[in-house]
Wavefront OBJ file of the C-alpha trace (Angstrom):
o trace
v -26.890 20.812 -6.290
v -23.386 19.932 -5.045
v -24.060 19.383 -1.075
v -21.513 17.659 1.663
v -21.965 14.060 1.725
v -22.754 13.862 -2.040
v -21.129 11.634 -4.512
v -20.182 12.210 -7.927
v -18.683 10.889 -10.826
v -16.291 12.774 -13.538
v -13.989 11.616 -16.446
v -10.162 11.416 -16.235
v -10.192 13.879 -18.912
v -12.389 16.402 -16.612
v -9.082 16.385 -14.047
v -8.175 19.656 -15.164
v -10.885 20.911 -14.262
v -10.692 19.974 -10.607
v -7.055 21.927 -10.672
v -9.173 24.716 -12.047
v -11.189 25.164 -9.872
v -8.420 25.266 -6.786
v -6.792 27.767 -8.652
v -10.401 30.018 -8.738
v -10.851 29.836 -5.141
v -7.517 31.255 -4.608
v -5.432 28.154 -3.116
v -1.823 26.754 -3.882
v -1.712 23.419 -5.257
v 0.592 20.892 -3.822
v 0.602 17.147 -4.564
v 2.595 14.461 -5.842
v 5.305 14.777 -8.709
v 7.913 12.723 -9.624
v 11.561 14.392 -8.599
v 15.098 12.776 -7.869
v 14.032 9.485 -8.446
v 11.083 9.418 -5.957
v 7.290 10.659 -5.939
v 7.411 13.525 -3.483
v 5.265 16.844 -3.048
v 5.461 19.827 -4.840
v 3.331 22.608 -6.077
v 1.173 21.094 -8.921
v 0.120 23.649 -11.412
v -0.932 20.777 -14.750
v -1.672 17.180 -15.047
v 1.531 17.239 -16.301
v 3.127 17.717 -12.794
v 1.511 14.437 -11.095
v 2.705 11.171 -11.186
v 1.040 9.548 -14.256
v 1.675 6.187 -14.822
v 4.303 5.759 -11.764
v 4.068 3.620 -8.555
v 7.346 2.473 -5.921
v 8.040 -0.400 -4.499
v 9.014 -0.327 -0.738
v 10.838 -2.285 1.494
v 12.933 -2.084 4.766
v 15.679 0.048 3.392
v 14.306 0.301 -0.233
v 12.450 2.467 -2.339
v 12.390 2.265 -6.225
v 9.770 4.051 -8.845
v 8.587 1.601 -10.915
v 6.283 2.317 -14.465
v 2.423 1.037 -14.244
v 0.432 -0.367 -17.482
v -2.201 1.865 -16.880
v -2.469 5.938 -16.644
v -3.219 5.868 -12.977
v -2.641 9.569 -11.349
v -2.098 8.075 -7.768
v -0.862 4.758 -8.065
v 1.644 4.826 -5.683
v 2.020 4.877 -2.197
v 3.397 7.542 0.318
v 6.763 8.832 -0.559
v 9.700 10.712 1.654
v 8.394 14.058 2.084
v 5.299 14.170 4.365
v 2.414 17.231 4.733
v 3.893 18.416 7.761
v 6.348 20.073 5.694
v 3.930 22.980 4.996
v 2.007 23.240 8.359
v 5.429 22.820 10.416
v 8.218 24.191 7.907
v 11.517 22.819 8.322
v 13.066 26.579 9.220
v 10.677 29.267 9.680
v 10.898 32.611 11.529
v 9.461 33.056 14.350
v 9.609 36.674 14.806
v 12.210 39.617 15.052
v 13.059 41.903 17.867
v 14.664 45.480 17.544
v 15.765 48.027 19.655
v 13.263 51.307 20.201
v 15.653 53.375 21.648
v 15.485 52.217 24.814
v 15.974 49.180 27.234
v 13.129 47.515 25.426
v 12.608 45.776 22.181
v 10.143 45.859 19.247
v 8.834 42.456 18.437
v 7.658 41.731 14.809
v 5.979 38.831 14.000
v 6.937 37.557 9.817
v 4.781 38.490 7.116
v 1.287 36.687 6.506
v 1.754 36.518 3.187
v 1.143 32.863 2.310
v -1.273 31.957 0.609
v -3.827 28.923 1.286
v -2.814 25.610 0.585
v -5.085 22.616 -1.194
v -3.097 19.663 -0.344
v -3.947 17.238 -3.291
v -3.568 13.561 -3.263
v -3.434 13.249 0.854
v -4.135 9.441 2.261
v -5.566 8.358 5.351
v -2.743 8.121 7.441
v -1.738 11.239 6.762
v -5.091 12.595 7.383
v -4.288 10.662 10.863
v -0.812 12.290 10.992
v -2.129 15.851 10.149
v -5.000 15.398 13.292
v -2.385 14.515 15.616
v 0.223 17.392 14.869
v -2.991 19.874 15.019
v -3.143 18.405 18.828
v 0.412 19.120 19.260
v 0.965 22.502 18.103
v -3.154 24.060 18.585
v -4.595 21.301 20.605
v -2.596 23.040 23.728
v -3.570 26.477 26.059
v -1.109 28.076 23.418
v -1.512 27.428 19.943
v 1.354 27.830 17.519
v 0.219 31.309 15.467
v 2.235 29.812 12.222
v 0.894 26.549 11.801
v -2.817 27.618 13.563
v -2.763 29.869 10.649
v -1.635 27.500 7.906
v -4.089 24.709 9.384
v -7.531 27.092 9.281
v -6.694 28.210 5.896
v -5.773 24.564 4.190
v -8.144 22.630 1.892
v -7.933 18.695 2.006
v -8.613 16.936 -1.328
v -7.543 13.324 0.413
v -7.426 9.894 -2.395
v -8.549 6.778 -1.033
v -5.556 4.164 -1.548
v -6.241 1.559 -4.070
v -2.808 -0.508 -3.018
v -0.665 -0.871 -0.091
v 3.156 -0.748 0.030
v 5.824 -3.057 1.571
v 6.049 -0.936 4.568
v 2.710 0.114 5.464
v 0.739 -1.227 8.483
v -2.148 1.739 8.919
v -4.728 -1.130 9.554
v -2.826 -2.131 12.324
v -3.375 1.898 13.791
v -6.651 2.118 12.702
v -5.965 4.948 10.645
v -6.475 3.569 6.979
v -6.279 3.107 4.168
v -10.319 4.550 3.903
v -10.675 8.089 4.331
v -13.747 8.357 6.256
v -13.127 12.011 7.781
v -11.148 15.224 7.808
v -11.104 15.843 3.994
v -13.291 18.572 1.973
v -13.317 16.305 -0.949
v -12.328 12.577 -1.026
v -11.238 11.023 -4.616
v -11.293 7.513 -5.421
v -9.442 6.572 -8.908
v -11.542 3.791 -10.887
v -9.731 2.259 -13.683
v -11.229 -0.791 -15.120
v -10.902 -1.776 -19.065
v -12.331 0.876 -21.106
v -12.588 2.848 -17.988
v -10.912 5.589 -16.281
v -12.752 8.015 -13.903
v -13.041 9.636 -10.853
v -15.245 8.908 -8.037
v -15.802 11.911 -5.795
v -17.238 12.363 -2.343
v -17.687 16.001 -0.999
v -17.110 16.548 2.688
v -17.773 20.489 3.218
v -18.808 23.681 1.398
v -15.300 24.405 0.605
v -14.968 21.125 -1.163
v -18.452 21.311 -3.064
v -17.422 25.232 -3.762
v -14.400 23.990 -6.106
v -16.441 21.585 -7.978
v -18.809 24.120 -9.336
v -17.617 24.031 -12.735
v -15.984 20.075 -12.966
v -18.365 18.047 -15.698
v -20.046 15.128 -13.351
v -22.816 13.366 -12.920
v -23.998 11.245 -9.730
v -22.445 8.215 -8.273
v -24.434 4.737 -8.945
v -24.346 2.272 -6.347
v -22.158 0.559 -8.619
v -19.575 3.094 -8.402
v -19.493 3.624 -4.573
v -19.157 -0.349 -4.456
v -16.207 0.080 -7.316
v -14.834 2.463 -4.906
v -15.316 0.418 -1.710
v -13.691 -2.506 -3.113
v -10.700 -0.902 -4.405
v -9.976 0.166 -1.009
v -10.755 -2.998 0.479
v -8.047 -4.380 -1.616
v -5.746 -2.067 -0.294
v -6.720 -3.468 3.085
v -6.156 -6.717 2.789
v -2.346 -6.042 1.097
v -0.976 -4.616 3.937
v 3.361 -5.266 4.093
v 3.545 -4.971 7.910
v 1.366 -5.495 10.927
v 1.947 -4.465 13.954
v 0.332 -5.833 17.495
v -0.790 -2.707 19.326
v -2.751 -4.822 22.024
v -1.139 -3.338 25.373
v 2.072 -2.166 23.774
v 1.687 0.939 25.937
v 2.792 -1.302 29.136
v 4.978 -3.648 27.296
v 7.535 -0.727 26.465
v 7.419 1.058 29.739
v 8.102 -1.935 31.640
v 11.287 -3.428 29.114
v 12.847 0.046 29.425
v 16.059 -1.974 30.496
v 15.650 -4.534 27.933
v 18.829 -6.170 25.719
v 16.665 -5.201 22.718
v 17.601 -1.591 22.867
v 21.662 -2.613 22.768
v 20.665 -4.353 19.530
v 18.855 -2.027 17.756
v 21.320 0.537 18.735
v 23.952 -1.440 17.235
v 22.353 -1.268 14.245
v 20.699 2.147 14.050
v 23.403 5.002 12.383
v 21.222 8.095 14.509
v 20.792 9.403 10.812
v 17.574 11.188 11.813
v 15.962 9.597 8.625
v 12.892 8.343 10.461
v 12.232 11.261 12.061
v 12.476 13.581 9.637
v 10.042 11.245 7.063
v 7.543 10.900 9.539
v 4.758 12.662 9.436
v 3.795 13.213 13.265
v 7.374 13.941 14.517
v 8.127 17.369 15.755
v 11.150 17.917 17.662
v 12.749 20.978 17.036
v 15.218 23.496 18.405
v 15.287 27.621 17.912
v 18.407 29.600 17.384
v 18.782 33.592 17.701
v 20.147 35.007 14.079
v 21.568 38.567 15.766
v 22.972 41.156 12.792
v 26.435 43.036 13.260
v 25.221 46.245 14.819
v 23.422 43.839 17.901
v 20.410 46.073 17.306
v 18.822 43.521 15.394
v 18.032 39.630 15.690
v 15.797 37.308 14.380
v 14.261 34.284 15.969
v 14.440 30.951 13.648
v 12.821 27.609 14.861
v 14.152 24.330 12.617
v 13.992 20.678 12.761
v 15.352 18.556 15.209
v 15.404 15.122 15.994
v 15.737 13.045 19.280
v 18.654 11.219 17.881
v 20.446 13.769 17.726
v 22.995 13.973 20.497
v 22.833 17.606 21.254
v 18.431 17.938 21.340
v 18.769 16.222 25.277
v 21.921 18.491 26.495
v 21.482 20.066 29.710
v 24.563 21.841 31.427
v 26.523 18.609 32.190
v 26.161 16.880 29.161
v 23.546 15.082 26.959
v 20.467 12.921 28.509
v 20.634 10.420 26.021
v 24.505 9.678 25.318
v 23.994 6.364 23.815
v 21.891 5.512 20.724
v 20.203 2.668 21.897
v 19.216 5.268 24.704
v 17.796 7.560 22.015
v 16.198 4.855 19.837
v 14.446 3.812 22.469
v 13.116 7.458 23.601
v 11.741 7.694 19.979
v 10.084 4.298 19.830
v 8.477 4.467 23.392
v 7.672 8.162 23.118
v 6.102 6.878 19.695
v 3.880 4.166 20.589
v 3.523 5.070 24.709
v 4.102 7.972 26.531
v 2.462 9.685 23.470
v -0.728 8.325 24.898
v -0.174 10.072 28.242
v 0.842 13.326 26.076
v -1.534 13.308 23.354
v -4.339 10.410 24.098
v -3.446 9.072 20.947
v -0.462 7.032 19.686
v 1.915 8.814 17.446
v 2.548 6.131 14.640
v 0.032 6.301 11.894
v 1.761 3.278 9.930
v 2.543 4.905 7.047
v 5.845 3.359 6.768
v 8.097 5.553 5.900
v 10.717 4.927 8.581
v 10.874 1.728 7.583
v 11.233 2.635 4.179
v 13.815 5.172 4.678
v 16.062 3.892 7.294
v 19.145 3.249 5.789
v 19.790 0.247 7.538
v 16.171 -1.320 6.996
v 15.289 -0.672 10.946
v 11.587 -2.021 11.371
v 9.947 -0.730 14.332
v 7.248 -3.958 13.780
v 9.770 -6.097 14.280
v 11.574 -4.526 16.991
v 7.845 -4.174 18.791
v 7.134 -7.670 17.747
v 11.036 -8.711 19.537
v 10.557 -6.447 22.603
v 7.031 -8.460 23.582
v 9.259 -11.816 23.102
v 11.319 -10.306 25.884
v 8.472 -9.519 27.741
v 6.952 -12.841 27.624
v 10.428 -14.756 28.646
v 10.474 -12.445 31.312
v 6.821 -12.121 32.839
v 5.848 -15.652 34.146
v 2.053 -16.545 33.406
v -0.355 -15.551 36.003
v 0.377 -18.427 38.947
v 3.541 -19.590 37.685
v 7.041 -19.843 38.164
v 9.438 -17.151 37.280
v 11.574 -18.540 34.392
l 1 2 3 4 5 6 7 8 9 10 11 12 13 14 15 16 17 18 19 20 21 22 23 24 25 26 27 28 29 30 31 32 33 34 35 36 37 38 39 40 41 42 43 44 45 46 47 48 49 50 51 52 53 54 55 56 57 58 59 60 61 62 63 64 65 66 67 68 69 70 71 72 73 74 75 76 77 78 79 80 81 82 83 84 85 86 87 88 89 90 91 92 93 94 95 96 97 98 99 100 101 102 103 104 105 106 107 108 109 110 111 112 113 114 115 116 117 118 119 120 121 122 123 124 125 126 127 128 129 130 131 132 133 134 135 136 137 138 139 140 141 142 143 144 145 146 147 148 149 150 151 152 153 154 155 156 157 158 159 160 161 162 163 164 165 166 167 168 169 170 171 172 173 174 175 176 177 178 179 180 181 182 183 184 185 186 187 188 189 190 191 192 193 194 195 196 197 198 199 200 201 202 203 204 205 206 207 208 209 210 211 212 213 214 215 216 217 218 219 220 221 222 223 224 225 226 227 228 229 230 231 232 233 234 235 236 237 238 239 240 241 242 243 244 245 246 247 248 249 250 251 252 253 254 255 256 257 258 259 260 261 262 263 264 265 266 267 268 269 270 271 272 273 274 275 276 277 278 279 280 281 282 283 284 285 286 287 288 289 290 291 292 293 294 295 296 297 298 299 300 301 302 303 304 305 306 307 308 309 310 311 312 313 314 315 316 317 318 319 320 321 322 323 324 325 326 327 328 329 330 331 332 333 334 335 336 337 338 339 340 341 342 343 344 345 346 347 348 349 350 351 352 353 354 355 356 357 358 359 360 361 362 363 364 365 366 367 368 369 370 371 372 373 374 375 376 377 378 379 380 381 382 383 384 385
């Protein structure tokens, strides 16, 4: 009997069935596919659709697909578009309002006509990145009816990473590369010579549900230590670190430091970052109204901080200056999130890094910001310098 916290074991050639058996229980597939020259997410529908054979290669400013010498389904490592996409949709309506007759107005709320998603193929981090935009948009007093809705309804079928890209630095966060929660079924890809199966560990009767029909047999302790290794790998490949050790107070009291006028310099405001990460969620609402003013329709899109119009007020814009915004993204990011959220809001997935056009890396600016810090704080007893 397939229970939650089982283990299992099926062929590469049994994948299909695993799509199957999403499709029977009534979900959308989306996962990885290879489009426009990068592996980003899409609705998956065949083997066919995932990224067999594929992996990138990452660096500041740099991301190339690159072929493997193996069949791996998820040998790569995150891509542009995050899940956040689907829970928090870049432009969604919010609801419409229409006259009655009257002073008053009817309020409709969109259709509920989506149906459930099974995000395939999701990693730690973005497990991480996922928990933390649940706090922001349902963790509150009012929950956000869209994405509250989207969120019960999802399925999780995370994959443990079995390699780490130039950019990442989840160890560093504490939020990967194992999965260890928040999936309904956890997949592990074991390729060895003469060898090419799939490790799977169930997390809730959802998860054991769709694997009713999937050809496996039970995990050995030689698998689950197959498994554990490959992710330990991963671990100890990571392309960036990043010292989180009191970076809360190291921010908030360099606010004025010459760091931010040279990463502004440098930074274009491009919104790339922001709109690639995963936990991010500014966004602004505009009121669609239809020729006869009896109609209008509320629409909510992205946003970003760097943007100079998201801080205008009546006399102007908060944040004129774009070392003034960087450095409301980077210390709302790794601070004040805390006093928000009680968590951080980097997950070290990498993909600002990645996908800054200029190769910004917020390690190295964190890592040049507590250089500051240290010139200018004297040791306990001492001197100032």
């Amino acid at each position: 009997m397939i229970e939650p916290g089982s283990s299992w074991v099926f062929p590469r050639a049994e994948f299909p069935s695993l799509l199957a058996g999403l499709e029977r229980a009534g979900y959308r597939v989306v996962g990885p596919t290879v489009r426009d020259g990068a592996i980003v997410y899409g609705t998956i529908r065949s083997v066919g659709d995932l990224p067999e054979g594929w992996t990138d290669r990452q660096e500041a400013g740099t991301y190339r697909l690159a072929k493997r010498d193996d069949g791996a389904l998820f040998g790569y490592n995150v891509g542009p578009h995050s899940w956040k996409k689907y829970l928090f949709p870049p432009r969604e309506q919010l609801f419409t309002l229409r006259r009655d007759g009257s002073a008053s107005f009817e309020v409709t709320p969109p259709p509920d006509d989506e149906p459930p998603l099974a995000f395939l193929g999701i990693r730690a981090c973005e497990i991480a990145a996922m928990r933390i935009q649940d706090r922001v948009f349902v963790g509150g007093g009012t929950p956000d009816a869209g994405y509250a809705r989207r969120a019960r309804s999802r399925l999780v079928v995370a994959v443990q990473c079995g390699q780490a890209g130039g950019t990442c630095f989840c160890v560093s966060m504490g939020t990967g590369p194992a999965v260890r929660a928040g999936y309904d079924l956890s997949l592990t890809e074991l390729i060895e010579p003469g060898r090419h199966d799939f490790l799977v560990q169930v997390g809730t009767p959802e998860g054991a549900g769709v694997l009713a029909d999937v050809p496996m047999r039970p995990a050995t302790p030689a698998d689950l230590s197959a498994g554990e290794a490959r992710v330990a790998r991963a671990a100890q490949s990571m392309g960036r670190t990043m010292d989180t050790t009191g970076v809360h107070e190291v921010l908030l009291r360099n606010l004025e430091s010459p760091v931010w006028e040279d990463v502004g310099r440098r930074c274009l405001a491009c919104t790339n970052c922001t709109l690639a990460c995963p936990t991010c969620f500014c966004h602004s609402t505009e009121e669609v109204p239809d020729l006869s003013a009896e109609r209008v329709e509320r629409w909510r899109r992205w946003d970003s901080c760097f943007n100079l119009s998201f801080s205008e007020l009546h006399n102007g814009s908060v944040r004129a200056t774009v070392p003034a915004r960087y450095r409301q993204w980077l210390t709302h990011k790794l601070a004040t999130w805390f006093d928000q959220f009680g968590s951080s809001g980097c997950v070290g997935c990498g993909r600002c890094v990645t996908w800054c056009p200029v190769g910004i890396d917020l390690t190295a600016e964190v890592r040049a910001i507590r250089a500051a810090d240290a010139r200018a704080v004297p040791p306990e007893g001492g001197p100032a310098p």
